[in-house]
C-alpha positions in Angstrom: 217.8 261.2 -44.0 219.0 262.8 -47.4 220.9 260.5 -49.7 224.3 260.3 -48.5 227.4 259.5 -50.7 228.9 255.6 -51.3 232.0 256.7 -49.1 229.6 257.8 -45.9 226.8 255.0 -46.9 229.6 252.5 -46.3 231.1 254.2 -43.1 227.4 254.0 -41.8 226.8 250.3 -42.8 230.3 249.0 -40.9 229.0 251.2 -38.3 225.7 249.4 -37.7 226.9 245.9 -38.4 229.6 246.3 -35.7 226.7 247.9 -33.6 224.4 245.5 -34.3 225.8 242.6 -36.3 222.1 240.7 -35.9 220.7 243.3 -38.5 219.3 242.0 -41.4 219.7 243.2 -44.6 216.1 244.7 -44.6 216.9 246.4 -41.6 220.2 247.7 -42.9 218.0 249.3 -46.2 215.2 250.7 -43.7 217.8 252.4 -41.9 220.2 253.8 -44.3 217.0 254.5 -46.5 218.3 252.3 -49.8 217.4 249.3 -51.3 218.0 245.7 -50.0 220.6 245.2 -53.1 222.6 248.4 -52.7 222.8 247.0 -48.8 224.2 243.7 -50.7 226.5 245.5 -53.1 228.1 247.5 -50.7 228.2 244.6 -48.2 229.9 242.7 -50.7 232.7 245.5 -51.7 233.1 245.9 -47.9 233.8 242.4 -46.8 230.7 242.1 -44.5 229.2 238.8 -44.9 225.5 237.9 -44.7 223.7 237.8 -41.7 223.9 234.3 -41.3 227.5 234.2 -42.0 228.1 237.3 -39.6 226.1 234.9 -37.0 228.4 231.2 -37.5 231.3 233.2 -37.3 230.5 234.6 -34.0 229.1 231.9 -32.8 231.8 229.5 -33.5 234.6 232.0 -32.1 232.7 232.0 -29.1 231.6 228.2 -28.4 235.4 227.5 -28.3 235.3 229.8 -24.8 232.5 227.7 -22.7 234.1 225.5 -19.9 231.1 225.0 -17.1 229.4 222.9 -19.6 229.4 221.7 -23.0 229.2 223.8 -25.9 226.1 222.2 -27.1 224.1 222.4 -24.3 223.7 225.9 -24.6 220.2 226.8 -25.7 220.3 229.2 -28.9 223.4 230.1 -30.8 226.0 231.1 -28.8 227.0 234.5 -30.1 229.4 236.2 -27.7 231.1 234.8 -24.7 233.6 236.7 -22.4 234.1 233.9 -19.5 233.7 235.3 -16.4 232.2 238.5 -17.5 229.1 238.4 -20.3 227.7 236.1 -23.1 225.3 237.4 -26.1 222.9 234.1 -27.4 220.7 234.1 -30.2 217.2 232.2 -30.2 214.8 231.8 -32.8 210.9 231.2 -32.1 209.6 228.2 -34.0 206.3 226.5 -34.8 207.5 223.6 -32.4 208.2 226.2 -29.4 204.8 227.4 -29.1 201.5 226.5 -27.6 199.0 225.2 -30.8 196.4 227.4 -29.9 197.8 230.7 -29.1 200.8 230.5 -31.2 202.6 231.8 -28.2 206.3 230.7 -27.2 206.4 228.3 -24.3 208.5 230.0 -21.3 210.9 227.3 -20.6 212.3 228.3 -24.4 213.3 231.8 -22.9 214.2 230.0 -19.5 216.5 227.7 -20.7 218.5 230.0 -23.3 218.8 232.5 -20.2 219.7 229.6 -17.8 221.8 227.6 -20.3 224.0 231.5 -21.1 224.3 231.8 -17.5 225.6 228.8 -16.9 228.1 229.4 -20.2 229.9 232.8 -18.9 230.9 231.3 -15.3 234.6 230.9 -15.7 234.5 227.4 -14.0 234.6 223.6 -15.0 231.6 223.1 -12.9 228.3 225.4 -12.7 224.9 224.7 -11.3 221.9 226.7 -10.5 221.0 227.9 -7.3 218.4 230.2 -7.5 216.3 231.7 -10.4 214.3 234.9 -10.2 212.2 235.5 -13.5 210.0 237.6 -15.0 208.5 237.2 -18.3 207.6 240.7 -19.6 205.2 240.6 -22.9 204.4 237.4 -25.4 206.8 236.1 -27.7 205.4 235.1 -31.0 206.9 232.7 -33.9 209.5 234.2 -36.0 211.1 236.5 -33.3 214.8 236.1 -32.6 215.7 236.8 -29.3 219.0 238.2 -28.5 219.9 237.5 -24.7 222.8 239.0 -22.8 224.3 237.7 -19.6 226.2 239.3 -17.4 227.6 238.5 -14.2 227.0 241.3 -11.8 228.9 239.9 -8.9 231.2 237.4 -7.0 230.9 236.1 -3.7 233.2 232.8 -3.3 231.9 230.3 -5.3 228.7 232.0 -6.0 227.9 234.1 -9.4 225.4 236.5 -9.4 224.4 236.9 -13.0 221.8 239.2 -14.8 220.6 237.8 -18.7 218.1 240.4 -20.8 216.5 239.0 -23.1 215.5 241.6 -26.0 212.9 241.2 -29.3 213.6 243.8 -31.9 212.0 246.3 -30.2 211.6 245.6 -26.2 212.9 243.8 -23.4 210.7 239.8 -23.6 212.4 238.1 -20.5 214.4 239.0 -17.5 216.4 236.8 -15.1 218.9 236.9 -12.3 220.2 234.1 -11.0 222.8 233.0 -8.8 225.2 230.2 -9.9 227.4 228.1 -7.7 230.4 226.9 -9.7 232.9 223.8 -7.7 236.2 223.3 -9.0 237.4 226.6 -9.3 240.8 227.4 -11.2 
């Protein structure tokens, strides 16, 4: 990539922050090829806030939205929600979610922030779980942030069939479908 002009550098930037508003500002300077503080500089004459502010105010647009259970139950940052539709949630691997002596990330982690965003996107004031169909794809290490996606694939009376994705920065880590059975319905 030859070096492109402030005007298109900045086009780019809101581009890949409304793409991908997880991107850190590291990421943003790999890809558009400049350094961290010109990313900060121009992020700053733009508007864009950091990462983590990019992140609360997502997340708390979004927790305002979740009816089949309480806000705080959902595991990860709740990023996205679109009730009856989709939900984006955010999970970062700690020291406390692995196993000591493979520094691997204990599956009910990935489990419960799929099974938790699941249960967030039913439009509902009461969700369970029926059934749960996993498949955990490659090791998750400390550090990672996983980005999950729900998506509820189909309706049959009170029963929610619902995909979640769960992504690293490079690949796909975790894969559910479930089925959720919601009771009081609007």
């Amino acid at each position: 990539m030859a070096r492109v002009k402030k005007k298109e550098r900045h086009q780019l930037l809101l581009e890949q922050v409304q793409k991908k508003p997880f991107l850190t500002d590291e990421e943003l300077a790999r890809q558009l090829e400049v350094s961290v503080q010109t990313i900060r500089l121009d992020r700053l004459e733009l508007g864009i806030p950091e990462l983590r502010g990019r992140i609360r105010k997502m997340a708390e647009h979004a927790q305002n939205k979740v009816k089949s259970i309480q806000s705080g139950e959902v595991v990860g940052e709740l990023i996205d929600l679109e009730l009856g539709r989709s939900g984006i949630s955010l999970l970062r691997i700690t020291d406390d979610m692995v196993f000591a002596k493979t520094k691997i990330a204990k599956g009910h982690y990935m489990f419960s922030q799929a099974n938790s965003l699941a249960l967030a996107i039913i439009d509902a004031p009461m969700a369970v779980t029926g059934i749960a169909n996993v498949k955990y794809k490659v090791p998750v290490h400390v550090g990672e942030k996983l980005i999950a996606k729900a998506e509820i694939v189909r309706v049959r009376g009170n029963k929610y069939f619902v995909w979640v994705k769960t992504h690293n920065d490079t690949q796909e880590v975790f894969r559910a479908k479930f089925i959720m059975v919601s009771w009081g319905e609007k």
